[in-house]
C-alpha atoms as an extended CHARMM CRD file, in Angstrom:
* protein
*
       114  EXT
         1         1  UNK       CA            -71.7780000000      -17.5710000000      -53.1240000000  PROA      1               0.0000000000
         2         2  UNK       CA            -68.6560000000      -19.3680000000      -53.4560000000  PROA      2               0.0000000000
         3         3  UNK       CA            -66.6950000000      -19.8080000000      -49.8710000000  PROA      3               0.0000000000
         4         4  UNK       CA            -63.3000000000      -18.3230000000      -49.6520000000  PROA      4               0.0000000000
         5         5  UNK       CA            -61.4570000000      -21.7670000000      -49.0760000000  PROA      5               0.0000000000
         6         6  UNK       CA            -62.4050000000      -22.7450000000      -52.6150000000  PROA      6               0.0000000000
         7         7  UNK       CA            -61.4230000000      -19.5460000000      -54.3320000000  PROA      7               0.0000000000
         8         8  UNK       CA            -58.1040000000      -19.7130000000      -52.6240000000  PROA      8               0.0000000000
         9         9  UNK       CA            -57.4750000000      -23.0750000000      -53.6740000000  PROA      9               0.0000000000
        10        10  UNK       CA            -58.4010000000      -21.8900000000      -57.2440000000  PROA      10              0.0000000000
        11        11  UNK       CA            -56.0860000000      -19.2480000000      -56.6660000000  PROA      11              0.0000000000
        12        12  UNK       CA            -53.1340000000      -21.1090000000      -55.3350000000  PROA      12              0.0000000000
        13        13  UNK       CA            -53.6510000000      -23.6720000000      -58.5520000000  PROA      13              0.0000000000
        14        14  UNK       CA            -53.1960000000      -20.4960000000      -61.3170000000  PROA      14              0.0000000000
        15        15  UNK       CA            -49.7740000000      -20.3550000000      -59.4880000000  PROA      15              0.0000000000
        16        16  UNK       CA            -48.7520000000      -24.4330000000      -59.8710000000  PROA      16              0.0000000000
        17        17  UNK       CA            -46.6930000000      -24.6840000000      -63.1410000000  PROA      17              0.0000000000
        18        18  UNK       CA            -48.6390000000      -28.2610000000      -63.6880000000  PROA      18              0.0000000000
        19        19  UNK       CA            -52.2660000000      -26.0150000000      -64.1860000000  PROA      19              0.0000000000
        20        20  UNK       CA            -50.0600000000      -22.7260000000      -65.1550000000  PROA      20              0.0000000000
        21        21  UNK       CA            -48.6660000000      -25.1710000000      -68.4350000000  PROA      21              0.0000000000
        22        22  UNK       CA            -51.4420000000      -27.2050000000      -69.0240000000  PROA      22              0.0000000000
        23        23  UNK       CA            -53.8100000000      -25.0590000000      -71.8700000000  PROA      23              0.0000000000
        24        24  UNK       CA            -57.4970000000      -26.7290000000      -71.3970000000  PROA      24              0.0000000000
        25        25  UNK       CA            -56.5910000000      -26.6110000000      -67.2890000000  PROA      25              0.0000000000
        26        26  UNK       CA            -56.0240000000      -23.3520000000      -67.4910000000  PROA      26              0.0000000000
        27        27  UNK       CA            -58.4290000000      -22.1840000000      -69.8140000000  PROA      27              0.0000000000
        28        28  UNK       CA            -61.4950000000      -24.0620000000      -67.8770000000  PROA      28              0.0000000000
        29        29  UNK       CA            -60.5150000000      -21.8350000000      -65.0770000000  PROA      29              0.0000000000
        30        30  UNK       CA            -60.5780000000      -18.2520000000      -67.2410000000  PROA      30              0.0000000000
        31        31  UNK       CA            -64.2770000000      -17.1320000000      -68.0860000000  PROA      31              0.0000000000
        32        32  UNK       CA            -63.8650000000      -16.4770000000      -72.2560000000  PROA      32              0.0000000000
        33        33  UNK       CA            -63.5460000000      -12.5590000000      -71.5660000000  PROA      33              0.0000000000
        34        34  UNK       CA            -60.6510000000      -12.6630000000      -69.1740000000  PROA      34              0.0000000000
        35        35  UNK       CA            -58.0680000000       -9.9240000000      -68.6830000000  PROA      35              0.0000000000
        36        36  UNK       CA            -55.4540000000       -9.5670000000      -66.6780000000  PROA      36              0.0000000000
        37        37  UNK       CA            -52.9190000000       -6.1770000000      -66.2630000000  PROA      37              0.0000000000
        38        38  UNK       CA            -49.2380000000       -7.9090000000      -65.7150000000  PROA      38              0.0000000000
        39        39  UNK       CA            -46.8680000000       -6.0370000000      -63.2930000000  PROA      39              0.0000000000
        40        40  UNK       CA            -45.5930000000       -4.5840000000      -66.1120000000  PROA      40              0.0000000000
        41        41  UNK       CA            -48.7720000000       -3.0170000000      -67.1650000000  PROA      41              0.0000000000
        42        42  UNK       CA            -49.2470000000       -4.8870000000      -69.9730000000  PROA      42              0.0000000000
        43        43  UNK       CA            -52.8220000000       -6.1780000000      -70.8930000000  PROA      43              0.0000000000
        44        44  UNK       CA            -53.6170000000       -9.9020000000      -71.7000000000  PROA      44              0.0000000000
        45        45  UNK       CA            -56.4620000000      -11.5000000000      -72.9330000000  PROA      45              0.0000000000
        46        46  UNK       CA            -57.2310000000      -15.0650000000      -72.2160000000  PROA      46              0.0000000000
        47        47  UNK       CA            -55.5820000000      -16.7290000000      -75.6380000000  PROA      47              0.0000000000
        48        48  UNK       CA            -52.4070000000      -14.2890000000      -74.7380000000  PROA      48              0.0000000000
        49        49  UNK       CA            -52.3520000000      -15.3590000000      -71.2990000000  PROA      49              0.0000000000
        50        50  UNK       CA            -52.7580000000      -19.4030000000      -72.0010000000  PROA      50              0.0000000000
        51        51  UNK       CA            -50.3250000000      -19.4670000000      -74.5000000000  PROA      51              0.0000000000
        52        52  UNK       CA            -47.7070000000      -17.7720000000      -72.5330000000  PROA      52              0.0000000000
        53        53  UNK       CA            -47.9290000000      -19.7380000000      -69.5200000000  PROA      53              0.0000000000
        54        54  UNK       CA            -47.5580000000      -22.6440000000      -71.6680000000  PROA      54              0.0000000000
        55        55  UNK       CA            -44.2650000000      -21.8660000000      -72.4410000000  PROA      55              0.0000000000
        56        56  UNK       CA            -43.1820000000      -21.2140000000      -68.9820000000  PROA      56              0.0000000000
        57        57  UNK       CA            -39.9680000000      -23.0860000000      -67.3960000000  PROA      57              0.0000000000
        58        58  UNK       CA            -40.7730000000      -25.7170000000      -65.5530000000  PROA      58              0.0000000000
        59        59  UNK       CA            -38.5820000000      -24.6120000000      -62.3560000000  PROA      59              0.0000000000
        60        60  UNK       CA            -41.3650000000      -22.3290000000      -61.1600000000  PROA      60              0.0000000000
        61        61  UNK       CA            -42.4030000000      -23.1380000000      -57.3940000000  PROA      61              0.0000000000
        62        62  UNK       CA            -45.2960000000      -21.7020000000      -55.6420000000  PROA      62              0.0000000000
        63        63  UNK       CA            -44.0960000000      -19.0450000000      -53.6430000000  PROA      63              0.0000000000
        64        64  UNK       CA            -45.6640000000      -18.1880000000      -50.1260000000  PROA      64              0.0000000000
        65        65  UNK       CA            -48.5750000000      -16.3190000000      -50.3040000000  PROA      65              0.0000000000
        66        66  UNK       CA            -50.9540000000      -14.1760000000      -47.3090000000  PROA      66              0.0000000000
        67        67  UNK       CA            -52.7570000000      -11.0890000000      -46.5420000000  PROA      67              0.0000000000
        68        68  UNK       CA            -56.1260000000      -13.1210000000      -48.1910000000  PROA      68              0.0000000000
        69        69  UNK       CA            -59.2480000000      -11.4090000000      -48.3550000000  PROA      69              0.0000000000
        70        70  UNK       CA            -62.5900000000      -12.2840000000      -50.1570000000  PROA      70              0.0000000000
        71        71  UNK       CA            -65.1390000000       -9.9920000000      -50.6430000000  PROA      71              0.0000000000
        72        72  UNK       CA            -68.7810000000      -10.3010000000      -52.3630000000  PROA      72              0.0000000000
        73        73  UNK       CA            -69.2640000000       -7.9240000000      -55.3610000000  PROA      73              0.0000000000
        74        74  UNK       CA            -72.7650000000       -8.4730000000      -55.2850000000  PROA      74              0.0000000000
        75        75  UNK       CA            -74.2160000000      -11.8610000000      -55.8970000000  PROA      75              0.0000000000
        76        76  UNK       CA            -72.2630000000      -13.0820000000      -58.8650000000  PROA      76              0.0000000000
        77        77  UNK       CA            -68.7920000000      -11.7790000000      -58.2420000000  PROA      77              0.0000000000
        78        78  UNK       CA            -66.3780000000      -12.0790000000      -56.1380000000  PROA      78              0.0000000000
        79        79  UNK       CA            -63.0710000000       -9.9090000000      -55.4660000000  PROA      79              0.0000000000
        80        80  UNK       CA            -60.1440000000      -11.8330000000      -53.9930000000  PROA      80              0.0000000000
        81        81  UNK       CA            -57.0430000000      -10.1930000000      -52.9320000000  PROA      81              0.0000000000
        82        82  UNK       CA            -53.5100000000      -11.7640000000      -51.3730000000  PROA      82              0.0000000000
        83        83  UNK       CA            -50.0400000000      -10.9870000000      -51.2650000000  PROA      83              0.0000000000
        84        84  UNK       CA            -47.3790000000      -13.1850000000      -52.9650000000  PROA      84              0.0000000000
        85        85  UNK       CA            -43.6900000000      -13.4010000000      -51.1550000000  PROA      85              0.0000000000
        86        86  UNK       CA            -40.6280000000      -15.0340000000      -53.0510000000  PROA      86              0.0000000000
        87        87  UNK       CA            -38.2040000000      -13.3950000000      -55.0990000000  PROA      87              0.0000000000
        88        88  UNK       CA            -40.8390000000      -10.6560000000      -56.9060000000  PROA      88              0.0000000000
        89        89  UNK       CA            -42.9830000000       -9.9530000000      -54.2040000000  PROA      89              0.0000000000
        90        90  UNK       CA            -46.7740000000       -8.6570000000      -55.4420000000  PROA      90              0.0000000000
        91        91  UNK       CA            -50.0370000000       -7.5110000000      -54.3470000000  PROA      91              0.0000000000
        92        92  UNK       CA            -52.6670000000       -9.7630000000      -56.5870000000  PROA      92              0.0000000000
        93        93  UNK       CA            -56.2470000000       -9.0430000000      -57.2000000000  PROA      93              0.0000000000
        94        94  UNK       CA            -59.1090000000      -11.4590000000      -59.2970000000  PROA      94              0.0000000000
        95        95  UNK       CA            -62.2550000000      -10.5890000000      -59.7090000000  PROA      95              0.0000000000
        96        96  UNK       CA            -64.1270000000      -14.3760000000      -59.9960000000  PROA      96              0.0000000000
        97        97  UNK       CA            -67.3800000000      -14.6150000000      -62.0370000000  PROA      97              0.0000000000
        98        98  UNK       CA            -69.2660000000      -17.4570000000      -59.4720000000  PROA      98              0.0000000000
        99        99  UNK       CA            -72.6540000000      -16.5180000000      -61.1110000000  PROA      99              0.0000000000
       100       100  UNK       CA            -73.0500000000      -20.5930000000      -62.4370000000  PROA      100             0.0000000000
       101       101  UNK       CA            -71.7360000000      -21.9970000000      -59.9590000000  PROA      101             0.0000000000
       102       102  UNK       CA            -68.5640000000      -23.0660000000      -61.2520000000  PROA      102             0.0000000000
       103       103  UNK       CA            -65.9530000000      -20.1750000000      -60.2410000000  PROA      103             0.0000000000
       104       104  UNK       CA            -64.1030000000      -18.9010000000      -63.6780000000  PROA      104             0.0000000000
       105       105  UNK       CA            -61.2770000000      -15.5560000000      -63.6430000000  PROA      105             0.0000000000
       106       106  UNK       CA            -62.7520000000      -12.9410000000      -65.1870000000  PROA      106             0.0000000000
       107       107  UNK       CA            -60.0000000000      -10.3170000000      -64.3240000000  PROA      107             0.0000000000
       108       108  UNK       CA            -56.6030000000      -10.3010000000      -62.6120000000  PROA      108             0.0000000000
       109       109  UNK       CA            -54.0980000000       -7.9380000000      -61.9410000000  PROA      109             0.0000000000
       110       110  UNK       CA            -50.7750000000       -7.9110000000      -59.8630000000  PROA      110             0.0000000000
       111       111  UNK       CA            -49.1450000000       -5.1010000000      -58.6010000000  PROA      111             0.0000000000
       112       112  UNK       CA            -44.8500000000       -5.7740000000      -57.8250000000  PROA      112             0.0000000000
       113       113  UNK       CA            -43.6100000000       -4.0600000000      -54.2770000000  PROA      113             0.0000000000
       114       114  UNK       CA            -40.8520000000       -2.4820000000      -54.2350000000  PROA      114             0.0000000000
């Protein structure tokens, strides 16, 4: 299985705007069947989700982030789940595909507090 440091770090780069803009970055990080439920409740599919972060403003920071916890879903995925601080404070969860070796998103979902 993949450790938890390197998931994390995979995390924490969906949330720099330099992989968050960057379409073939981003997209070598999503497995091909990715989904992700917004805060909103609105449901993307990989394409969706590339091209939106694309257009992003560049101003974005990475805001603080803790509460981490990995947990096995068997032996090829992996469910990882954090808190993110800032301005719009959320509850995220990902389940990661690590079944080749080479961790991709499969599904994400954040939750807004408050």
């Amino acid at each position: 299985m993949t450790d938890a440091a390197t998931l994390r770090a995979l995390e924490l780069s969906l949330l720099d705007p330099l992989v968050r803009r960057d379409p073939i970055a981003l997209a070598a990080l999503l497995h091909p069947s990715f989904t992700e439920i917004g805060a909103s409740g609105a449901l993307w599919t990989r394409d969706a989700i590339v091209a939106a972060l694309a257009a992003e403003p560049d101003a974005r920071q990475i805001p603080p982030t803790d509460e981490w916890q990995v947990a096995a879903l068997g032996d090829t995925h992996v469910l990882v789940t954090y808190r993110i601080g800032g301005e719009r404070p959320s509850r995220r969860s990902s389940i990661w595909d690590v079944s080749t070796g080479r961790p991709v998103l499969r599904f994400h979902q954040g939750t807004l507090l408050g």
